[in-house]
C-alpha positions in Angstrom: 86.8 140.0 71.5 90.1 141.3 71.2 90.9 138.6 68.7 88.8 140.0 66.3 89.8 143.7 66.7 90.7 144.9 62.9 94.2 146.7 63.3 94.5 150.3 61.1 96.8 150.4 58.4 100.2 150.4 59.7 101.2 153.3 57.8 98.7 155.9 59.3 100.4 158.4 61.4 98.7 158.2 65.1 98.5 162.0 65.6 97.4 162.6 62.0 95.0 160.4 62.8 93.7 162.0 66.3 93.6 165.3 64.0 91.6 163.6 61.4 89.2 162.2 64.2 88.6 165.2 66.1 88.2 167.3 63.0 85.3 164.9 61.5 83.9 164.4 65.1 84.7 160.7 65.3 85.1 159.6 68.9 88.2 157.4 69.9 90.1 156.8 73.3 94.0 157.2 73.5 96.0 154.8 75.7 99.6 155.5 76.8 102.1 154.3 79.2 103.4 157.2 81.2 105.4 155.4 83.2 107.2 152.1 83.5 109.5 150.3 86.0 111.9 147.5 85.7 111.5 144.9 82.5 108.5 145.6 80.7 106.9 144.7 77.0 106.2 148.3 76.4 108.1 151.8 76.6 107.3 155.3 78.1 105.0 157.2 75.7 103.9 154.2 73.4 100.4 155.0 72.5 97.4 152.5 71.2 94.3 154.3 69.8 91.2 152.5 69.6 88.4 154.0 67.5 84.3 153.1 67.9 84.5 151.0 65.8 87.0 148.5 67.3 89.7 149.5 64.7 92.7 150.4 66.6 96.3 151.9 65.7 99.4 151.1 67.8 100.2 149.2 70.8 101.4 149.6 74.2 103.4 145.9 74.5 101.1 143.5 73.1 99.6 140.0 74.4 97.2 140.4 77.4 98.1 143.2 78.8 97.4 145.0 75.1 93.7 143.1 75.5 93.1 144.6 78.4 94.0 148.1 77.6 91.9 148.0 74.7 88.5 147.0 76.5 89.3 149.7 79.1 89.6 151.8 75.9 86.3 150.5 75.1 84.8 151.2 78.0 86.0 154.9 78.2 84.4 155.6 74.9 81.5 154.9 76.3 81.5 157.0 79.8 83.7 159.8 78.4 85.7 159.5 81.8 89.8 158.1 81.7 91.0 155.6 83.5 94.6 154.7 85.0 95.8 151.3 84.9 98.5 150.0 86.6 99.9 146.3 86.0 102.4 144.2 87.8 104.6 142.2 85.2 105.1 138.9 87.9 103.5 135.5 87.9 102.4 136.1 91.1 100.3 139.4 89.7 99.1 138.1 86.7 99.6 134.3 86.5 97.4 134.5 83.3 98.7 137.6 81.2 102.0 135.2 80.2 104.0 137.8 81.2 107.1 137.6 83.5 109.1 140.6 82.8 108.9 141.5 86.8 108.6 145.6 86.2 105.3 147.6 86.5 103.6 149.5 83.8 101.2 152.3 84.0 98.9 153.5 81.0 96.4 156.3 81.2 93.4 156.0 79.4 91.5 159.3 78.0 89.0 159.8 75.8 89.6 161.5 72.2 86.2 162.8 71.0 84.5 165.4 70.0 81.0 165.4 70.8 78.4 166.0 67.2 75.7 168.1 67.7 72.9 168.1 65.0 70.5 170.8 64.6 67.4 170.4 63.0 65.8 173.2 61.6 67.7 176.7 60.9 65.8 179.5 62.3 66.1 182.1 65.3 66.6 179.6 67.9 69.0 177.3 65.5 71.5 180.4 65.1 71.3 181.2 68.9 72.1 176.9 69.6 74.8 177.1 67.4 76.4 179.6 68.5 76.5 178.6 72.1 77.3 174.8 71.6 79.9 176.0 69.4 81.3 177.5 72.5 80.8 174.6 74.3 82.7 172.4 72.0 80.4 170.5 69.9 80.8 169.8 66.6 77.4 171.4 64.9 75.9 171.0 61.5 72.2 172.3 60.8 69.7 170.8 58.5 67.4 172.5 57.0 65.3 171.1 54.1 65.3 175.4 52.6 69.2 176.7 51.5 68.4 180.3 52.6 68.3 178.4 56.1 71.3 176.2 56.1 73.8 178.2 55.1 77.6 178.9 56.4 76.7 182.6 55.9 74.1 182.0 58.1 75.6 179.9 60.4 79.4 180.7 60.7 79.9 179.1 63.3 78.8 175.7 62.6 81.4 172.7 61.1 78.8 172.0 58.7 75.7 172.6 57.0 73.2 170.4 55.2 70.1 171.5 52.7 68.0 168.8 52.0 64.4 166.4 53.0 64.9 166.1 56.8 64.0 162.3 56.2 66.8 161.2 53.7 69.2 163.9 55.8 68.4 161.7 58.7 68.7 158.0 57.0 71.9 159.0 56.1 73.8 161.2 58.7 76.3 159.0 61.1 75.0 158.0 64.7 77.7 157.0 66.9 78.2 157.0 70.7 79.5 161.3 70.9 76.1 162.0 68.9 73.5 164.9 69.9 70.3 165.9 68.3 67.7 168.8 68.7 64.7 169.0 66.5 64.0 172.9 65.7 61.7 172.8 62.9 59.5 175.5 61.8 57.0 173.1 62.5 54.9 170.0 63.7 54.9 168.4 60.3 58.8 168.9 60.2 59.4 168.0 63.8 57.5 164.6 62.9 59.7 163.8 59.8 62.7 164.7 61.8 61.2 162.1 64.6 60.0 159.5 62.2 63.4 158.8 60.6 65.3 158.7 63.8 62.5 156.4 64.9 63.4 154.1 62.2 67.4 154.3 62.9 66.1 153.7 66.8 65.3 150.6 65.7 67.7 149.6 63.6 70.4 150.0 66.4 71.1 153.8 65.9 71.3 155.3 69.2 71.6 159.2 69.8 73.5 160.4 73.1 70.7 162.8 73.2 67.7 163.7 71.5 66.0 166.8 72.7 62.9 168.7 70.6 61.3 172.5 71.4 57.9 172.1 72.0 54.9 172.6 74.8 53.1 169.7 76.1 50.2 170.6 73.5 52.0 170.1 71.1 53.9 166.9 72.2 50.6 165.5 72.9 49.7 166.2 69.5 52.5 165.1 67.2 53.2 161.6 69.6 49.6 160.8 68.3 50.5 161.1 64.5 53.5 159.4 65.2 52.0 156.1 66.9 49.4 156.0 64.1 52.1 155.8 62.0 54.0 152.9 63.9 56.2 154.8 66.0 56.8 152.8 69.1 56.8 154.4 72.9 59.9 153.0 73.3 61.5 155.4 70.7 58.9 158.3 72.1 60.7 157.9 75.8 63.9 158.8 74.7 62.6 162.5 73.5 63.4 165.0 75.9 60.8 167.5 75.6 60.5 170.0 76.1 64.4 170.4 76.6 66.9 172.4 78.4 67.1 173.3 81.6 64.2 175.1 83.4 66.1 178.4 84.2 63.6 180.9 83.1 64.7 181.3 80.0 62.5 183.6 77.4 64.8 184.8 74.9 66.5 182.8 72.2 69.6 183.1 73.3 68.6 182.6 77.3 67.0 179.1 75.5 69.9 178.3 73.8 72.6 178.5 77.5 69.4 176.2 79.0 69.8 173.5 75.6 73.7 173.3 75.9 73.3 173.0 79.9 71.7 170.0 79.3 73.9 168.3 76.7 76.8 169.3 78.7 75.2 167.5 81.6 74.3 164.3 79.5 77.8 164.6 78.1 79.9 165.1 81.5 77.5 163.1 83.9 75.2 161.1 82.0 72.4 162.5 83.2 69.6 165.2 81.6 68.3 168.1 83.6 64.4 167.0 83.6 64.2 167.4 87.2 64.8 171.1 86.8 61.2 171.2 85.6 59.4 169.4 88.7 57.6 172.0 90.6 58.0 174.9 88.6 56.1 178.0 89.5 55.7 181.1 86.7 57.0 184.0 87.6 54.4 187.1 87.8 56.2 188.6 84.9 55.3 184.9 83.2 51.8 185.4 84.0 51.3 188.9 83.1 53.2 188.3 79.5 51.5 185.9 76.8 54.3 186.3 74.6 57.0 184.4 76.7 59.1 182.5 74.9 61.1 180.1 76.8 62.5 176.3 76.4 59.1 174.1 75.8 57.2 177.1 74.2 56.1 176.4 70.8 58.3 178.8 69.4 58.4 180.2 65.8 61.6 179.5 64.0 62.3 180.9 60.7 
């Protein structure tokens, strides 16, 4: 309830704080009136920032009007997509907001995020993700639990990088609403620690935007065995996408990585993931002539 919304420190700077947000890949929504008319509680360009975790900074007027824009703000963290609002100051508009100034005010509503992509696992295919979600906008760090693999040498273009067990990198990395994972190990026993831990957070309330892990359908068949004998629940196992990406044919590394950031671009801009591009597909002669194809699915070897 909007009662219970914690209010920022007055003296943080709103932009400051949008910088600060965007640069450590926080998601937030930005509300500002663009445009008034007549009497009005609030004034052209009067912002309210509402973070994910129902802190907010600023305010555009106050009382229930100010309620209102902050659940739309809510809502928009959620879905990504702004919103307009328009609201008519009369009692005959809003015989419940207490307001009687008789003008208009309009507020747009956008989203202020930066989506957070975490790799797991820094080998060929890593390099080649990062490099095109990078592009894409996401925020990337890799894990890798060897430093020769998560390095910024290696990986320039990423905002972070992380060297440690996958597990305890898991328990303790931030999972908010803008967050995005992909489980590249250099193998099934990785892969499962990877899963395992997010399986726990799962359950705990953690929930990724996206989880996605390279793999055939050997191999998932495999490692979702050892995972329910451990107590991972299908529930968890559902929200895998695997194998991931979109089914464009891709064989290289890099033709794998554009199919990978298709799909989180289409989870992130639609809220959907690109599984039907799989349904129906034929190989290709040069498929079924070449053993060594490599493409999104395939177990592929990653360091």
């Amino acid at each position: 309830m909007w009662h219970d919304a914690p209010r920022m420190s007055r003296s943080a700077d709103l932009f400051e704080e949008i910088v600060r947000l965007r640069r450590e890949g926080i998601p937030a929504a930005l509300a500002t009136i663009v445009n008034t008319r007549g009497s009005t509680p609030g004034r052209t360009t009067m912002r309210l920032l509402v973070l994910d975790d129902g802190t907010f900074l600023g305010t555009v007027g106050g009382g229930c009007l100010e309620a209102e824009v902050y659940d739309t703000a809510r809502q928009v963290l959620a879905d990504e997509q702004p919103r307009t609002l328009t609201f008519r100051l009369t009692e005959k508009d809003s015989p419940d907001s207490g307001l009687m100034c008789g003008g208009e005010v309009t507020i747009f509503v956008e989203p202020i995020t930066t989506p957070v992509l975490w790799i797991f696992g820094g080998g060929h295919v890593s390099k080649a993700l990062c490099q095109v979600a990078s592009l894409a906008g996401f925020r990337v760090t890799v894990v890798d639990d060897r430093a020769m693999y998560a390095s910024a040498e290696r990986f320039p273009e990423a905002a972070a990088t992380q060297t440690g067990a996958f597990a305890d990198v898991v328990a303790a990395m931030p999972i908010r609403a803008n967050s995005y994972a992909v489980v590249v190990t250099r193998g099934h026993r990785e892969d499962g620690l990877v899963l395992a831990e997010l399986a726990r957070r799962h359950a705990a309330g953690a929930r990724l935007r996206f989880l996605g892990m390279i793999g055939s359908r050997s191999k998932q068949t495999l490692l979702w065995k050892h995972l329910r004998a451990h107590g991972v629940g299908d529930e968890f196992l559902a929200t895998v996408r695997t194998p991931m990406g979109a089914w464009i044919g891709a064989r290289s590394h890099e033709e794998i990585a554009v199919s990978v950031v298709a799909e989180l671009v289409a989870v992130r801009r639609t809220g959907s993931d690109l599984a039907g591009t799989w349904a129906g597909r034929r190989k290709a002669p040069s498929e079924r002539s070449t053993p060594a194809v490599v493409e999104p699915g395939s177990d592929v070897e990653t360091a």
